[in-house]
C-alpha positions as CSV (number, residue, x, y, z in Angstrom):
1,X,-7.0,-61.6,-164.2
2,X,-10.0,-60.3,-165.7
3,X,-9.7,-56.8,-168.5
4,X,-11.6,-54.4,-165.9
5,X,-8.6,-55.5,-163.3
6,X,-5.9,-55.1,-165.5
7,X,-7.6,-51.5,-167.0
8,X,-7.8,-50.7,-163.4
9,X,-3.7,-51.3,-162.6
10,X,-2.8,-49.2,-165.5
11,X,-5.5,-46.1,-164.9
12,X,-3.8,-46.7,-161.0
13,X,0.0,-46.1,-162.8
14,X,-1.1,-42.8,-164.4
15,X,-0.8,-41.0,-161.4
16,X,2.7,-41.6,-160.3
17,X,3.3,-41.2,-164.2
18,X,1.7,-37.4,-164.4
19,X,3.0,-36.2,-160.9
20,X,6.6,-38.4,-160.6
21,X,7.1,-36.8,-163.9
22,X,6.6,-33.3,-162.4
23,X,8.8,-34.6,-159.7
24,X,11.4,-35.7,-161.6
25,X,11.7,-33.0,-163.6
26,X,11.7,-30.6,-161.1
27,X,14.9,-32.5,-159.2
28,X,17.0,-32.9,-162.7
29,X,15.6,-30.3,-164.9
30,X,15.5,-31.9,-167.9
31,X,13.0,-34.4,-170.0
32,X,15.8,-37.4,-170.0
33,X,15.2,-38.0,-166.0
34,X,11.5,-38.0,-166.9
35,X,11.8,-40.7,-169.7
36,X,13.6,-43.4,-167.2
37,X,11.4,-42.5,-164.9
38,X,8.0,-43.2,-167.9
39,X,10.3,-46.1,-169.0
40,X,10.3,-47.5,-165.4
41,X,6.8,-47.2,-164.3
42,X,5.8,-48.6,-167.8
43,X,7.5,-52.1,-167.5
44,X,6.7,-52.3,-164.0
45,X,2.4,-51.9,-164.8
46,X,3.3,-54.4,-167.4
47,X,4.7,-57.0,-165.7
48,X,2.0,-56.6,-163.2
49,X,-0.6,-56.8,-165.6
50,X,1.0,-59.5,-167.2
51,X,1.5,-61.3,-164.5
């Protein structure tokens, strides 16, 4: 997989990053919720990119 593909995948997991955050923090109130969530979408991109 080529570096523009891979920048690509991780520009495309911003998104649910920024507003899933919002999301998440909204539901639970609090920053904990928001950090499994980060934590989650972070090894998923990387195992995609990785992959």
């Amino acid at each position: 997989m080529e570096i523009s593909r891979k920048l690509a995948i991780l520009v495309f997991f911003g998104v649910p990053v920024i507003i899933g955050g919002g999301i998440v923090y909204a539901i639970f109130g609090g920053m904990v919720p928001v950090v499994v969530w980060e934590i989650f979408l972070l090894l998923l991109a990387g195992a995609i990119v990785s992959g």
